[in-house]
C-alpha angles and dihedrals in degrees: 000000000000115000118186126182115267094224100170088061087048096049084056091048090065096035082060097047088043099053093034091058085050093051091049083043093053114030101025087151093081102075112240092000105136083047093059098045084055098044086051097050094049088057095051089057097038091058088044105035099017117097098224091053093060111105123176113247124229099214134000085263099058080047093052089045096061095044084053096049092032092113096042122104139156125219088264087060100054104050092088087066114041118095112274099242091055097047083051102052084047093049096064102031103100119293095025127261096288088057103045085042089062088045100050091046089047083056091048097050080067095069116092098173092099100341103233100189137009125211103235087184128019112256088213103111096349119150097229100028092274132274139295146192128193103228103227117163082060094054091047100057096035085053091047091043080061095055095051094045082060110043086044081051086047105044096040116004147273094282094054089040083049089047088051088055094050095051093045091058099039103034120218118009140150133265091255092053099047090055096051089052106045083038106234129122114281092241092048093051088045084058092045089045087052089054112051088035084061101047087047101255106125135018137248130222116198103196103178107202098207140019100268096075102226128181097218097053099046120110112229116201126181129203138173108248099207086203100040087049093044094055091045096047088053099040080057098039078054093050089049100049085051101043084061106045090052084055085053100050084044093055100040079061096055087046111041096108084063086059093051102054080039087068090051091037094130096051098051103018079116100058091060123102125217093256085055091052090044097052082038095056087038082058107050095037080061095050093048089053094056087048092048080049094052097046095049088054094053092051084046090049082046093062086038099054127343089057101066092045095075 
């Protein structure tokens, strides 16, 4: 037999724990909802990925109607899938889970920052509770909009990250405008412009109001590109995976004589001293920083990229 690794279930997998965590994170009010967004979306990917939800189709309508209904589900759908504690603790609340699912989705339909599910059917006097859909294209913006507002925060502070959100919502506007809205002095937002202009953040529009093409005449009006910010932010997320894992690989050569002792600790583990044990553990503590680094900005290439191919 030949087994091979059924990545795109696995990628799904991820996308569920992921959004599911954001759901619990914003709206932790709502009692088990980041555990029902996941167990939603597992569902959604076990009946599309997942071998013993493959059924063969009788016609290429009955084919087109699953790939249209494939993120429906109703409460009766998801228990499987929640964590057994939580479907107990549904179960005997009054009304039973199926009940106080319906109910907690119906709550959820309510959000709009970012909307996490939307009722495709009322629940009131369904037969099965109604019908829902995750709405994931919505979390997953909302939760990428997240990332670039911090790596813009990271790399050059709260006010220019301030400034990206305010183009984003208003569209083009000068430089003038753009300091009076994000509140900073002009000469301080031209500085910030230049910046993020230069390291290929925001866009620039040059408008020339008569035919002589003078500089100081010239409007100069300034926008977010989603598309332009996204690609940058994950040109630099891959530099910066690279760029440590080539450290790693850099340090694991300088210290490859402390792998190797480390293999016949337990015969000369006596024979250290405690300057030997202190350089050891710096060294492994090192080591295990670039790992956690390099594990962030994987999860962080996931939400970029893996996450909306599926």
């Amino acid at each position: 037999a030949v087994w091979r690794v059924n990545y795109k279930m696995f990628h799904a997998s991820l996308r569920s724990f992921f959004l599911g965590r954001l759901v619990a994170e914003r709206y932790g009010q709502v009692l088990f909802s980041g555990a029902i967004v996941s167990a939603a979306m597992k569902y959604t990917a076990a009946k599309e990925f997942a071998p013993r939800f493959k059924v063969q189709y009788a016609s290429d309508e009955d084919r087109q109607r699953f790939l249209e209904e494939k993120t429906i589900f109703t409460p009766n759908d998801i228990m499987e899938f929640l964590p057994s504690p939580i479907l107990a603790e549904l179960k005997n609340k009054a009304g039973g889970a199926r009940t106080n699912l319906s109910s907690t989705l119906t709550s959820m339909a309510k959000f709009n920052y970012p909307p996490a599910v939307v009722e495709v059917e009322e629940a009131q006097g369904h037969p099965d509770g109604g019908k829902f859909e995750i709405a994931t294209r919505q979390l997953l913006s909302y939760l990428k909009g997240r990332i670039l507002h911090q790596v813009v925060k990271d790399h050059h502070g709260d006010v220019a990250a301030r400034i990206c959100s305010i183009l984003e919502a208003r569209g083009h506007l000068e430089g003038d405008t753009i300091s009076d809205s994000a509140m900073v002095p002009a000469k301080d937002a031209r500085e910030i412009l230049h910046r993020l202009y230069k390291d290929n953040y925001i866009s620039m529009l040059y408008l020339q109001q008569s035919k002589q093409h003078n500089p100081a005449n010239a409007m100069y009006l300034w926008c977010v590109d989603k598309k332009r910010i996204s690609n940058t932010v994950l040109m630099n997320v891959c530099r910066a995976l690279y760029n440590f894992r080539l450290r790693r690989q850099h340090e694991v050569q300088v210290g490859k004589d402390w792998i190797e002792r480390a293999k016949f600790a337990d015969d000369t583990d006596e024979n250290y001293s405690e300057v030997d044990k202190a350089n050891y553990n710096k060294f492994c503590q090192g080591l295990e920083r670039i790992d956690n680094a390099c594990i962030q900005l994987d999860e962080t290439l996931m939400v970029l990229k893996d996450f909306e191919s599926l």
